[in-house]
C-alpha positions in Angstrom: 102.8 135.0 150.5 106.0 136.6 151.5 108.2 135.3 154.1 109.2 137.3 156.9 112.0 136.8 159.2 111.8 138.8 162.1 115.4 136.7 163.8 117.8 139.9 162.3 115.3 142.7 163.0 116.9 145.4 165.4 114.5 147.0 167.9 114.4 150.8 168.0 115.4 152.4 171.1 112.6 155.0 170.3 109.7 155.3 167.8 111.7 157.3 165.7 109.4 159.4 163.2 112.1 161.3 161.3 113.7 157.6 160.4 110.2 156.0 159.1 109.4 159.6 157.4 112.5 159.1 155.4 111.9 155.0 154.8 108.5 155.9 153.6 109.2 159.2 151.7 108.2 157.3 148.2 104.9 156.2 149.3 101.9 157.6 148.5 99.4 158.4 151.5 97.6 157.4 152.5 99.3 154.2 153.4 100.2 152.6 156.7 103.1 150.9 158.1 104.8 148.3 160.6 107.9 149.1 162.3 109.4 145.6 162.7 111.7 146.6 165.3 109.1 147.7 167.3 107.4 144.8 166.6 109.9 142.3 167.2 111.1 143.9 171.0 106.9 143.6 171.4 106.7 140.2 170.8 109.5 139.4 172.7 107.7 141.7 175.9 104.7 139.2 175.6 106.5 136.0 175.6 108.3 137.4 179.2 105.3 138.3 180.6 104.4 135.4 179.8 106.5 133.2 182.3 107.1 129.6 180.2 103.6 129.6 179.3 103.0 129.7 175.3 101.2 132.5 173.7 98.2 132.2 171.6 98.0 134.6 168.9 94.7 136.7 168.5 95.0 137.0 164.9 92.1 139.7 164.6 94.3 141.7 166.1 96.9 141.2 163.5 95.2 140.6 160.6 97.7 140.1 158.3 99.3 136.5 157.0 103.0 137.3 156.8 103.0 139.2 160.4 101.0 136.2 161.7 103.4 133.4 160.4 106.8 135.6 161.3 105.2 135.4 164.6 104.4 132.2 165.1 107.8 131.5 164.1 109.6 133.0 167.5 109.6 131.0 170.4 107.4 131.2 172.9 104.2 131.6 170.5 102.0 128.3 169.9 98.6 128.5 167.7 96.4 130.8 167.0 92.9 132.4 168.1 90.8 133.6 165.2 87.7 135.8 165.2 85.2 133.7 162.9 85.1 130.2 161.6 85.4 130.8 157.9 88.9 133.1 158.9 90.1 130.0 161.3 89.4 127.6 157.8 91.5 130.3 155.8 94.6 130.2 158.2 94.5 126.2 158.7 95.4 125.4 155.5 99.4 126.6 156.9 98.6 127.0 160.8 98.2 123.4 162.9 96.2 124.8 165.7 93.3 127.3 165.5 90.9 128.1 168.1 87.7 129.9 167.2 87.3 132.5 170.0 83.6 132.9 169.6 80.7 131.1 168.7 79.3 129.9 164.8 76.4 130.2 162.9 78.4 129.9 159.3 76.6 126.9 158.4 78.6 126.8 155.4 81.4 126.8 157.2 80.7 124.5 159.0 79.8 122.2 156.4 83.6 122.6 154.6 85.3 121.6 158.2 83.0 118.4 158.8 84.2 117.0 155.1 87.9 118.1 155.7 90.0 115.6 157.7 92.8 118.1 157.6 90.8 120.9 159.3 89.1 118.8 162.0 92.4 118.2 163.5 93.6 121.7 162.8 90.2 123.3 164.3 88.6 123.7 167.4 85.0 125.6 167.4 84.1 128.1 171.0 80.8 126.2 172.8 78.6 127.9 175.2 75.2 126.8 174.8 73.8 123.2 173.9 71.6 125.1 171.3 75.0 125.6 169.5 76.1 121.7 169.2 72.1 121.3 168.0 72.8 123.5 165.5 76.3 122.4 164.6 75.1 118.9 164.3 72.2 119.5 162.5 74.7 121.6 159.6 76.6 117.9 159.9 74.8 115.0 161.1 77.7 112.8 160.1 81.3 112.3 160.2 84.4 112.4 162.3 84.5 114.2 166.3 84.4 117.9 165.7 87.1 119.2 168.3 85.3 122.3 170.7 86.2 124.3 173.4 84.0 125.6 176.7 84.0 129.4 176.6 83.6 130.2 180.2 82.3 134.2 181.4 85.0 136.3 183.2 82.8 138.7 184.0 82.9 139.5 187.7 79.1 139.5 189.4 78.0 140.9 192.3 75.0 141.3 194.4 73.3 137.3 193.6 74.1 138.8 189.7 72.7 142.2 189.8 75.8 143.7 189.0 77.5 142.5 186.0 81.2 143.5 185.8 83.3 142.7 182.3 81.9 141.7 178.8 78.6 140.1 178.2 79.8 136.7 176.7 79.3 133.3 177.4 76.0 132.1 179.7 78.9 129.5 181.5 79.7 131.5 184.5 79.3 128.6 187.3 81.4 125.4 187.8 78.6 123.8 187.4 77.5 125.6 184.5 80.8 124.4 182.8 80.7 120.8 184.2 77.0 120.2 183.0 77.9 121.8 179.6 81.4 119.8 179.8 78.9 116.8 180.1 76.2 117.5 177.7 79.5 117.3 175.2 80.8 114.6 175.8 77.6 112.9 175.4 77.5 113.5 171.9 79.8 111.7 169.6 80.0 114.5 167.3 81.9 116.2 169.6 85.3 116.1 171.5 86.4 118.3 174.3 89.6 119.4 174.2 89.6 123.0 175.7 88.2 125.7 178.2 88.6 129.7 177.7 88.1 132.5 179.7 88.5 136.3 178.3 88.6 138.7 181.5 87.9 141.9 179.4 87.4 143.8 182.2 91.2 143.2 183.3 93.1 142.8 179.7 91.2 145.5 177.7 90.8 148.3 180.2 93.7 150.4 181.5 94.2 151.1 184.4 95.8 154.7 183.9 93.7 157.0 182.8 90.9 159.6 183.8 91.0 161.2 187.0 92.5 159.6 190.4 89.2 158.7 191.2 88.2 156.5 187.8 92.1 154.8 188.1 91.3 153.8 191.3 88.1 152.6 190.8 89.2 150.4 187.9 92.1 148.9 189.7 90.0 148.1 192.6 87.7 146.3 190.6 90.3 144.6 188.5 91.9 143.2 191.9 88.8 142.1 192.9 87.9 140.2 189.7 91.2 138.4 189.5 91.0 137.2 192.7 87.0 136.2 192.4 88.2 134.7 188.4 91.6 132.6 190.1 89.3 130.8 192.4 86.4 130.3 190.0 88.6 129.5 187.3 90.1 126.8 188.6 87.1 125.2 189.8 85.9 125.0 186.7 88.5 123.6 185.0 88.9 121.2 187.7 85.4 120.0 187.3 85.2 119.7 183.2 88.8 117.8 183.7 87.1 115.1 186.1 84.7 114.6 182.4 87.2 115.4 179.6 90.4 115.0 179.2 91.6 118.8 178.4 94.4 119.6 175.9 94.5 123.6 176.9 93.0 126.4 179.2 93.3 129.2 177.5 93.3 132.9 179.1 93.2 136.6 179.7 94.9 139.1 176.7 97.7 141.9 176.4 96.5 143.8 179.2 96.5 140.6 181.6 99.1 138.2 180.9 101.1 138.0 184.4 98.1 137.7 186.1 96.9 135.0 184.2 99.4 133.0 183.6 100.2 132.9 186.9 97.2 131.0 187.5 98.2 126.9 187.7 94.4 126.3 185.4 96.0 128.1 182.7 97.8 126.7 180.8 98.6 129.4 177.5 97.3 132.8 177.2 96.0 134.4 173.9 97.4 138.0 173.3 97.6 139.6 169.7 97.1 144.2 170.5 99.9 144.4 172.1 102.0 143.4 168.9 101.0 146.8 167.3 100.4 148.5 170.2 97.5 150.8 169.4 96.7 153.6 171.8 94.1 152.1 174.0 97.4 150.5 175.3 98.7 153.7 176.3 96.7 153.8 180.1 98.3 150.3 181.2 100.9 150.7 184.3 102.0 147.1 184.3 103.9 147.4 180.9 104.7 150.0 178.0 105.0 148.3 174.7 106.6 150.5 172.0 103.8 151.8 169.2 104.7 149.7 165.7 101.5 150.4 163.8 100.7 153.9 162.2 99.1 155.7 159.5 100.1 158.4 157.2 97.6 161.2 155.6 98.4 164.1 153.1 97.7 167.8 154.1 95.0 169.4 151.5 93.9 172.0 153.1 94.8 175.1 155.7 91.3 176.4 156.4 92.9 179.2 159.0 97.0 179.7 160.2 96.5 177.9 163.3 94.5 174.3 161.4 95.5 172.3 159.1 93.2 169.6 157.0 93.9 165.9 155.7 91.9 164.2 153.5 90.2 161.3 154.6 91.8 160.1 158.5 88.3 159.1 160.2 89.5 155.7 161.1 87.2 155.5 163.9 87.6 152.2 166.4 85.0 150.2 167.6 83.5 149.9 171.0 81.6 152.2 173.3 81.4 155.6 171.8 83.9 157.6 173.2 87.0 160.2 172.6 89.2 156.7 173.3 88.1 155.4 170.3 89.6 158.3 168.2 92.4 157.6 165.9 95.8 160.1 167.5 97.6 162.3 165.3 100.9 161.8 166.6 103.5 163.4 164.5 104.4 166.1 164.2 104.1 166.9 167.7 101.3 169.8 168.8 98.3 168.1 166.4 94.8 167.6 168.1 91.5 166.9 166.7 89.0 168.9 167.3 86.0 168.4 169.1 83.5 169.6 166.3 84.9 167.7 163.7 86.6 164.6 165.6 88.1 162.3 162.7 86.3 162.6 159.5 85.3 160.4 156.5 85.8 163.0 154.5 88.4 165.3 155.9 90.3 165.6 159.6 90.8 169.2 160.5 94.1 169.1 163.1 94.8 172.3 165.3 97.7 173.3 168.1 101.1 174.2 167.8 102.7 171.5 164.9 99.3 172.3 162.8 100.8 175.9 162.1 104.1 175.1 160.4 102.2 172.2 158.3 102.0 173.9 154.7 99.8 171.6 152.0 100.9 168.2 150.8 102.8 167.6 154.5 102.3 164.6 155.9 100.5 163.3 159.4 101.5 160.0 161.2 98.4 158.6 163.0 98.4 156.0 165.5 94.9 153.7 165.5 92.8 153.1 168.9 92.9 149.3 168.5 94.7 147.2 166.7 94.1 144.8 163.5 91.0 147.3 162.6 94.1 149.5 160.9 93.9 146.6 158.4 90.6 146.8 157.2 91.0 150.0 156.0 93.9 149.4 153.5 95.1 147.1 151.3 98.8 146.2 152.1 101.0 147.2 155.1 104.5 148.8 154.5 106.9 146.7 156.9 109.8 149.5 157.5 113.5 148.0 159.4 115.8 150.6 160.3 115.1 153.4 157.9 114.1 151.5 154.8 111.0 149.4 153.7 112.1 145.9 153.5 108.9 144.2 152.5 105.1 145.0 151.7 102.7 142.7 152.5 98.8 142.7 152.0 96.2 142.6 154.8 93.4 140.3 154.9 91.7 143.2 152.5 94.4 142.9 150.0 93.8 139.2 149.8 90.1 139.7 149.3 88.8 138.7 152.6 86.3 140.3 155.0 85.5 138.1 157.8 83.8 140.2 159.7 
């Protein structure tokens, strides 16, 4: 695995297209690339808004090796929160701490971290529901304490529950939802709490700057009100569970909500990963403006009229709700748009407006992706570009022949 050092990279003062175009003019599109200036001055941006308190890494959103372990490297960042159990197991044979942000059913899995002594101090499942430790212990009825962690809901409800407001995740919403969980744990010897997270999605992954006066203050004034309801509930909670277990972390809130939760004394690290890259979805934040360090570059094939021009491929559609947000951007040359019949394509990507006119066939198109390590799944090695050259080229999680999830 190459080793990146990210301690001499200079951060750009801008984005900078005409100095990645000519660092990358011997690839081959479709490819994608990493400005690691851009990347650097990000990380440094989460570790400030931070305030002392270490960073967990979300490595789905990174989903590369070498970008994960340059990271890890700078000061500030401490462990690592992985998507799936069988991806925390790959990045614990070199990481010392990995959280598993959601609940398992990999009974293989599973069964490969109850026989590994290594792993068992290196890995700590996400617990919401006793059916899970039944499950869990019946995959492996013997051996050493299996570290796990109390996923508690964010989500802010109203009206005795009526109205839900955030993600649908964990059952634990209550204090005492999390103490009699906390207890039901620690009841079982093949179990040892060490943890308690809450993901406020409603408040990290929703900007607040977009849409029409109307929507941005509708989704700030339900963000205020969820941080204050989540601060008090929060701490409850963790309060509670301490009075049963004796808690190594409380873990907390994403890119899009780092002051606000760290500035809560129950936390006690937050887990951010997006705001490395910087996809678009983190364009509509007010509180900060990280500088865009992921793209993707497509060839011009076609020039069905004057005013459109056509790349092959492009249709790197995110996940989520449906919705226009979800759309990759092309974002150099200026003056590109999709367009609305067509959207991003598998196939093709017709582009029109003023920069599709002057594109001739066999031009290039710099995309930016909606959210972040999803880039990586659709290619097989990321271009890492400092300055106006590409230093290194490292694969993805695809080029090392894992799909996760």
């Amino acid at each position: 695995m190459t080793t990146l050092d990210l301690g001499s990279v200079t951060a750009p003062s801008s984005v900078g297209y005409d100095r990645l175009t000519r660092a990358t003019a011997d690839l081959e599109p479709p490819f994608a690339v990493v400005d690691l200036g851009a990347l650097t001055a990000n990380a440094d941006s989460l570790v400030a808004r931070a305030g002392g308190k270490p960073v967990r890494l979300a490595s789905k959103s990174v989903r590369c090796r070498a970008i994960t372990h340059a990271v890890l490297k700078r000061s500030g960042f401490r462990g690592v929160l992985a998507l799936t159990l069988a991806e925390a197991l790959w990045l614990a044979s070199d990481v010392q701490d990995v959280v598993v942000g959601y609940p398992t059913a990999d009974l293989e899995a599973l069964r490969q971290l109850a026989t590994n002594a290594e792993l068992l101090a290196r890995v700590t499942l996400m617990i919401d529901d006793v059916d899970q430790l039944d499950l869990i212990e019946r995959a492996t009825p013997d051996g050493p304490p299996i570290r796990v962690c109390i996923d508690l809901d964010a989500s802010l409800r109203l009206l005795g529950g009526r109205v839900h407001l955030g993600l649908r995740r964990s059952p634990v919403h209550s204090p005492r939802d999390a103490v009699a969980l906390a207890r039901s744990i620690v009841k079982r010897p093949r179990f040892k709490l060490v943890g308690v997270m809450a993901y406020e999605g409603q408040i990290a992954g929703v900007g607040d700057n977009a849409g029409s006066l109307v929507n941005r203050l509708q989704i700030r004034g339900v963000q205020l009100a969820s941080g204050v309801e989540l601060r008090k509930r929060r701490a409850a909670a963790v309060a509670a569970v301490r009075e049963v277990a004796d808690l190594e972390f409380v873990n907390g809130g994403g890119t899009g909500s780092i002051e606000l939760t760290t500035s809560e004394p129950a936390v006690t690290e937050v887990a951010a990963g997006s705001g490395l890259y910087c996809p678009t979805l983190f364009d509509t934040y007010r509180g900060f403006r990280p500088r865009p360090a992921a793209f993707y570059v497509m060839s011009i094939v076609r020039k069905p009229t004057p005013s459109h021009a056509t790349v092959l491929g492009g249709g790197w559609v995110a996940s989520g709700a449906p919705g226009t947000n979800r759309l990759p951007t092309p974002s150099w040359p200026k003056g590109l748009s999709l367009t609305g019949l067509e959207g991003a394509g598998e196939a093709q990507t017709p582009l029109h407006g003023p920069g599709a006119a002057i594109l001739s066939i066999g031009d290039r198109v710099w995309f930016r992706h909606a959210k972040a390590g999803e880039l990586c799944e659709r290619v097989n090695e990321l271009h890492l570009v400092d300055g106006d050259q590409v230093i290194a080229t490292v694969p993805t999680y695809r080029g090392e022949g894992k799909a996760f999830l």
